[in-house]
DRENVEXDREN-204191 format. One line per 5 residues: for each residue y, x, z of C-alpha. Coordinates in pm, 1 decimal, m for minus. Each point is the difference from the previous one (the first is absolute). Last residue first. Layout:
DRENVEXDREN-204191
Y/X/Z | ...
end
This chain:
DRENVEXDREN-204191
11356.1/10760.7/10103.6 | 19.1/m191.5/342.7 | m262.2/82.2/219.0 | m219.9/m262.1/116.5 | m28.8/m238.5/314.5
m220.5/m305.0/m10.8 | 111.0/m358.1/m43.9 | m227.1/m247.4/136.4 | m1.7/m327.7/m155.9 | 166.0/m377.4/24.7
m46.8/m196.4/m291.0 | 121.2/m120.3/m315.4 | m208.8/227.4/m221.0 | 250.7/164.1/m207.7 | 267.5/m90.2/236.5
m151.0/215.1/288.9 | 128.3/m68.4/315.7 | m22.5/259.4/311.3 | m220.8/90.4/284.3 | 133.6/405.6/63.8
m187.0/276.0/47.9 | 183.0/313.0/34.0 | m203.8/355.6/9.3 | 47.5/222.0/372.8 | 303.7/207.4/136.5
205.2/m307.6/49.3 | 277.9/108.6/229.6 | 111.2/308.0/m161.4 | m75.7/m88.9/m329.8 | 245.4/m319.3/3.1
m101.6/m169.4/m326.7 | 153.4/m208.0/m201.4 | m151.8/m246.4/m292.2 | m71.4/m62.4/m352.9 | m219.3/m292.8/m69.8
m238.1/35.5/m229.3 | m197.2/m218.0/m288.8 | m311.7/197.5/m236.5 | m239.8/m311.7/83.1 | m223.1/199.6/209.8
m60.8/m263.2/268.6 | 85.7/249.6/225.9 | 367.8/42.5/m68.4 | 177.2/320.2/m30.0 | 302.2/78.3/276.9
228.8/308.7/m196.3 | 146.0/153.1/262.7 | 339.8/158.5/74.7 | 50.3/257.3/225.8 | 229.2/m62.0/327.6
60.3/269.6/312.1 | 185.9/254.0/m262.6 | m50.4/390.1/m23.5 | 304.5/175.1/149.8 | 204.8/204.0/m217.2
end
């Protein structure tokens, strides 16, 4: 069986408040870590989400 395009990632926010998004990813096309500006209800602002594995 062929391996699929799409993983799923786990996208961990920087202001280390423990939320995540969850989020697509085509491997083939983006070979290098997401980064993704994105809100943060814990703080009530816009941060950067970082990619990380999903456990």
């Amino acid at each position: 069986m062929a391996k699929p395009t799409t993983i799923k990632i786990r996208l961990n926010s920087t202001a280390d408040t423990g939320y995540f998004y969850v989020a697509k990813k085509n491997t083939r096309t983006m070979t290098e870590k997401m980064v993704v500006r994105k809100y943060d209800p814990v703080v009530r602002k816009h941060v950067e989400f970082k990619e990380g594995k999903i456990k």
